[in-house]
C-alpha positions as a Python dict, from the first residue, in 0.01 Angstrom:
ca = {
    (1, 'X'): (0, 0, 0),
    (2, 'X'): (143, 315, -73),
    (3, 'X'): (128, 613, 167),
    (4, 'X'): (-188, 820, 110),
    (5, 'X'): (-431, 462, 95),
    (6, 'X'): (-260, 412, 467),
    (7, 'X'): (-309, 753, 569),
    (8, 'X'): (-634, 821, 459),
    (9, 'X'): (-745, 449, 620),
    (10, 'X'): (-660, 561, 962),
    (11, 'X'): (-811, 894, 934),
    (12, 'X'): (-1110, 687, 862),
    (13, 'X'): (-1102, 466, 1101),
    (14, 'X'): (-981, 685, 1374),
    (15, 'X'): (-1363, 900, 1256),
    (16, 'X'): (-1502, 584, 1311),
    (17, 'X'): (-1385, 521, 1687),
    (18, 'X'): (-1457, 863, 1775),
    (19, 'X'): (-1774, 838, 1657),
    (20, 'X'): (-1850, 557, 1823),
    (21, 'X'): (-1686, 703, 2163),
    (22, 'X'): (-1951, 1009, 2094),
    (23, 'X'): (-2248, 751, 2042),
    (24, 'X'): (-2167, 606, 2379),
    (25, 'X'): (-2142, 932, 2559),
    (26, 'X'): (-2407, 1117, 2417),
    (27, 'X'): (-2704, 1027, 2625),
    (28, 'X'): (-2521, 1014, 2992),
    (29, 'X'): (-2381, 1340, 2864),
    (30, 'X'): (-2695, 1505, 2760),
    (31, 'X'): (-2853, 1430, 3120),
    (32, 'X'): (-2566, 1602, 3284),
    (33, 'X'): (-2577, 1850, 3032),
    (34, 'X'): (-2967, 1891, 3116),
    (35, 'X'): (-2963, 1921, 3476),
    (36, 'X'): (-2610, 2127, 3467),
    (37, 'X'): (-2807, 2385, 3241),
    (38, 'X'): (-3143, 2442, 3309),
    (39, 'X'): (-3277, 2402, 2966),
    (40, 'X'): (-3271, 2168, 2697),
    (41, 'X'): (-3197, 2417, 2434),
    (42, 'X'): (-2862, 2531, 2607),
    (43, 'X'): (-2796, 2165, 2696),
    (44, 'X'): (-2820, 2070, 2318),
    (45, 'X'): (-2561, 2332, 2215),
    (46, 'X'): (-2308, 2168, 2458),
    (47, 'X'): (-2372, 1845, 2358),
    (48, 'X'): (-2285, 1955, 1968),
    (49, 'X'): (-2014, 2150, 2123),
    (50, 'X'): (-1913, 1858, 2348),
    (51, 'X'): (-1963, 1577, 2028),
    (52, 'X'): (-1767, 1819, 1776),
    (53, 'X'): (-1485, 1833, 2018),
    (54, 'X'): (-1425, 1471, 2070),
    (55, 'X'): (-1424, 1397, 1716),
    (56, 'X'): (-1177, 1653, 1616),
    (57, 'X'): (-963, 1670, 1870),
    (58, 'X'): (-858, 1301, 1767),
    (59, 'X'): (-882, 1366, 1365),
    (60, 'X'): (-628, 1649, 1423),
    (61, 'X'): (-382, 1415, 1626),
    (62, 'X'): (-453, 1139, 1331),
    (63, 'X'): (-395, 1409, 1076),
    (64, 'X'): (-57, 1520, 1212),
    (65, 'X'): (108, 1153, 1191),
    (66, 'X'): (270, 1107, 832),
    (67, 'X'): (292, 717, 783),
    (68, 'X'): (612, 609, 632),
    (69, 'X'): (672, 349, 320),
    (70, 'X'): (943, 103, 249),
    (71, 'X'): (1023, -255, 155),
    (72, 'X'): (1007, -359, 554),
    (73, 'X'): (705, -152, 608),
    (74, 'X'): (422, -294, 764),
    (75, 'X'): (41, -135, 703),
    (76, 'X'): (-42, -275, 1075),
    (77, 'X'): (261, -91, 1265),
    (78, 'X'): (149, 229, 1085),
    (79, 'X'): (-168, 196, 1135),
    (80, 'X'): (-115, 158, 1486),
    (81, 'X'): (109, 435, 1515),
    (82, 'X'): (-125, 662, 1329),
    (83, 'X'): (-451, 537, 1535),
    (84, 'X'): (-187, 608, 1864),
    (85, 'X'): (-190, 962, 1827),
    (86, 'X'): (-588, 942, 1715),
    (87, 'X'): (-656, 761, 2082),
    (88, 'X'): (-400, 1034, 2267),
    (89, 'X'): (-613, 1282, 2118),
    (90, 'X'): (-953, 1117, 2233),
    (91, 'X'): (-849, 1075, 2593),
    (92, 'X'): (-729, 1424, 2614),
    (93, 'X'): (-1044, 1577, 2465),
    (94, 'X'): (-1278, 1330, 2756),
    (95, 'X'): (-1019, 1375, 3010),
    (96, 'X'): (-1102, 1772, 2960),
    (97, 'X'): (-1428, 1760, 2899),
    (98, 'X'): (-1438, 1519, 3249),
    (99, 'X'): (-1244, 1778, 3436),
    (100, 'X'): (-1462, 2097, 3301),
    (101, 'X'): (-1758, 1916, 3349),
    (102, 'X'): (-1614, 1797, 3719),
    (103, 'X'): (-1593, 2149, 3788),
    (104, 'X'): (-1945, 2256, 3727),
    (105, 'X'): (-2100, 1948, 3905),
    (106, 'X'): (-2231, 2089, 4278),
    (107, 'X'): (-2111, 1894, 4549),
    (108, 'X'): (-2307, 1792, 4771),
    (109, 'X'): (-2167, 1675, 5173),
    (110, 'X'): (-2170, 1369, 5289),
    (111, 'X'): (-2476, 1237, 5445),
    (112, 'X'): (-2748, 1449, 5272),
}
């Protein structure tokens, strides 16, 4: 395979597992959304906002990697490396979106 079919593979599939990551998140994130807004209206803007962010985040890390060809090159190892940087990017985007959202959550003491 030559460089852009490997390329353009992981940027596919690395849409793919972010999409799915988004499908799974999207309805316990819409309820905190809900009752952290008020409103559904305001909590469906930061679910798009939320949903947009966690599939770009990881296409721009899966963009940046530049696969390499050869004789010894292997379309698994680079496809791993590539979808690497794609699954860095999709932790960091939750991880902040856990941490913002974290912060906005009331706490409540114990024993109430």
């Amino acid at each position: 395979m030559n460089r852009v079919t490997i390329f353009l593979t992981g940027v596919g599939t690395t849409v793919v597992v972010a999409s799915l990551a988004v499908g799974y998140l999207k309805s316990s994130l819409t309820k905190i959304l809900i009752d952290l807004c008020g409103t559904e209206e305001r909590a469906s803007f930061w679910t798009a906002f939320s949903n947009v962010t966690l599939i770009l985040v990881p296409l721009i890390f899966a963009l940046h990697y530049r696969p390499e060809t050869g004789p010894e090159t292997s379309l698994v190892f680079e496809m791993g490396s590539q979808l690497e940087y794609a699954l860095i990017g999709l932790v960091c985007s939750v991880l902040a979106l856990g941490i913002v959202l974290s912060i906005f959550i009331p706490r409540r003491p114990v024993g109430q």
